[in-house]
N, C-alpha and C positions, 0 to 999 in steps of 0.2 A: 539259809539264804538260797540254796542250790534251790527246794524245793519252790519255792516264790517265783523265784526264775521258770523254774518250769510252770507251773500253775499259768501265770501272766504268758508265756507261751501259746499254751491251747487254748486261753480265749482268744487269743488274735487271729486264732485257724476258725474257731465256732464259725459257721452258717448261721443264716437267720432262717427263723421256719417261721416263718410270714403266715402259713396255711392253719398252724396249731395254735400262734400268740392270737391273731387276727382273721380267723374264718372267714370273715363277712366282711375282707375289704376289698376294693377293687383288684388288686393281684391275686387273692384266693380266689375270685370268682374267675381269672382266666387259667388260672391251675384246674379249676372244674370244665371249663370248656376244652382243654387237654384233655383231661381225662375222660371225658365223653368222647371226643373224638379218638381216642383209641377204642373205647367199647365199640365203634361205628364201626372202624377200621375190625373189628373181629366176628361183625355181621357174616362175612365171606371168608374169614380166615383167623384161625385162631390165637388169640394173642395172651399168651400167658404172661411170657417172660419179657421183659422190657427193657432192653438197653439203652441208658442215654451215655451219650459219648460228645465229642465235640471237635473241631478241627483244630482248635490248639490251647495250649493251657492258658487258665485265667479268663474262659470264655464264662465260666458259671455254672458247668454241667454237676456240679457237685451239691452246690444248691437248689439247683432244678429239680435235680432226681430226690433228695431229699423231701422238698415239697411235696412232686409230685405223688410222693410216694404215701406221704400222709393224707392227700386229697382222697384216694384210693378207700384207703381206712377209714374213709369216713363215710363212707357206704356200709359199712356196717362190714366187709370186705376183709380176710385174712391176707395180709401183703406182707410180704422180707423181703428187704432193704437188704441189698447183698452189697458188699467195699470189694469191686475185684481191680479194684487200685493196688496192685501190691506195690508199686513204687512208692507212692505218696498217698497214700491214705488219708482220707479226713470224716470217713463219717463218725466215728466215733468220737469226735472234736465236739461236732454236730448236736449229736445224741447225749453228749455227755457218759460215754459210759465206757470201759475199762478195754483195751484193745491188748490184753495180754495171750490171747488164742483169737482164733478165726477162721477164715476161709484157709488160710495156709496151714495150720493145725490142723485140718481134716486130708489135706491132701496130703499131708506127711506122717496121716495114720495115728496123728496126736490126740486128735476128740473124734469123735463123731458128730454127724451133724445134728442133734438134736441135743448134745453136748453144747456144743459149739454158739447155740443160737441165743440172744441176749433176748427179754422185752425192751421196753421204750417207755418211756413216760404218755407215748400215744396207744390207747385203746386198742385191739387187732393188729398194730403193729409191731412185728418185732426186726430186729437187724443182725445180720454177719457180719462181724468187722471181720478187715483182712487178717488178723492175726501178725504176727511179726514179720516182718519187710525179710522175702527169700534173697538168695543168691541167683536163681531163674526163676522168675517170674510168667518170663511167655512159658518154660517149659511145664510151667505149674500150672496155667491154666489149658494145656492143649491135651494135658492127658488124661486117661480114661476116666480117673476119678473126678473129675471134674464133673466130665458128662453124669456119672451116676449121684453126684450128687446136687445137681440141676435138678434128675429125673426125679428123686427124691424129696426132694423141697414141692416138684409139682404137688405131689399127692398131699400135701401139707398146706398148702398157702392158693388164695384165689387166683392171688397176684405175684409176681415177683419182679421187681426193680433194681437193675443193675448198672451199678456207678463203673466207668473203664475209664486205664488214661485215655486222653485225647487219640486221637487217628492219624495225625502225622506225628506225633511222636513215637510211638514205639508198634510194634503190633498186635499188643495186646488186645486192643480194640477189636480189631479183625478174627481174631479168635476168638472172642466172647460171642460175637454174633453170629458166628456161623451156627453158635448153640441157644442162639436167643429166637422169639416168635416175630420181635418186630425192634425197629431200630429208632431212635428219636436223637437231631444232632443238632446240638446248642449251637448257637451264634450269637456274639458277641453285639450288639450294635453299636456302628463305631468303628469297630474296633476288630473282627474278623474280616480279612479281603476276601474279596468276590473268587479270587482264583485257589486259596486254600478250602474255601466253603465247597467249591467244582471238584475239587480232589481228593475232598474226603469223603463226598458221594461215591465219585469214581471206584473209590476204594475197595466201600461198603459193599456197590453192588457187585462186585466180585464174591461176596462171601454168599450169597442167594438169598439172603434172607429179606423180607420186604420193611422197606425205610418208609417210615409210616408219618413221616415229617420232619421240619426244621420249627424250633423254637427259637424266637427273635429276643436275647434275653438284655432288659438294661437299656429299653427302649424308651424314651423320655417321652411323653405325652404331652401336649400346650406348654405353659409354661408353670405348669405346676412342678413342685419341687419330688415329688412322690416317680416311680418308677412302675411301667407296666410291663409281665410276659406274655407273648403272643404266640400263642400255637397253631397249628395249620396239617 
């Protein structure tokens, strides 16, 4: 019984990956105009590492980057899906696949990263789950091994896609970006206020890195019952 219970748990976390069930529907085709406007965005400036983040929980940023991250991969494109959620975790919800090690198991000298690293039932891509939920989480991702294994994963992956809590919840956010190439911040439509959305800009560009846009996510279009994301 225990076990059913949990089971019936993690589908109700699953994401839907729209980009991989359904390519060629209206919402995978604007997860490809994200994604090209990032390529655009690394015309002048180089965009490896990809943080999406969001100004408060339950905006969608976990789905987003998910997507997006498969949109990527479907260029033919090496990308990992990094979970630097150490509070609440869900890409492995997602993904379906085992979150007994991860990001936090490399920083605590557990695996390594190529230990560490899962495939995906999508092509080119593979994912980091966070590994077990630390006791410091900001102090896990601000120290050195972090950085090195960022720099690591460069030489590895075309792309790298990285999930954080929200920006006004804790400050993880803010520390992931200071190590990322460019910043992407989910909004809610609806349903994020205009003065949370100004302050988690504010935030951001304290950390120097260039915010490379807001995705409007769960934005209804006519009156069709179907949901569109809009990038910029």
């Amino acid at each position: 019984m225990k076990k059913k219970k949990s089971i019936q748990s993690n589908r109700g976390t699953r994401r839907a990956l729209i980009t991989r069930d359904q390519p060629r529907s209206p919402i995978s085709e604007q997860f490809k105009t994200i994604r090209t406007n990032i390529q655009y965005a690394a015309l002048d400036h180089d965009v490896q590492i990809v943080m999406g983040t969001s100004a408060n929980p339950g905006d969608g940023k976990t789905t987003v980057n998910a997507n997006l991250a498969v949109t990527m991969s479907q260029q033919d494109a090496r990308v990992l899906l990094i979970d630097a959620d150490l509070r609440k975790p869900a890409l492995h919800y997602t993904f379906e696949v085992p979150n007994v090690y991860g990001l936090s198991s490399i920083v605590t000298k557990q695996k390594t990263l190529v230990e560490a690293i899962q495939a995906t039932n999508v092509e080119t891509l593979d994912i980091l789950t966070s590994g077990p939920v630390p006791p410091n989480p900001s102090e896990m991702l601000s120290s050195k091994l972090m950085t090195s294994i960022l720099n690591e994963a460069r030489t590895l992956y075309d792309y790298i896609v990285i999930d954080t809590p929200p920006v006004l919840a804790v400050s993880d956010a803010q520390i992931v970006a200071g190590l990322s190439d460019g910043i992407m911040i989910v909004l809610k439509s609806g349903v994020t206020e205009t003065d949370d959305a100004s302050q988690a800009v504010e935030v951001l560009k304290h950390t120097g890195t260039k915010i490379l846009g807001a995705i409007l996510n769960h934005k209804q279009r006519d009156s069709k019952s179907y949901h569109y994301y809009y990038g910029s």
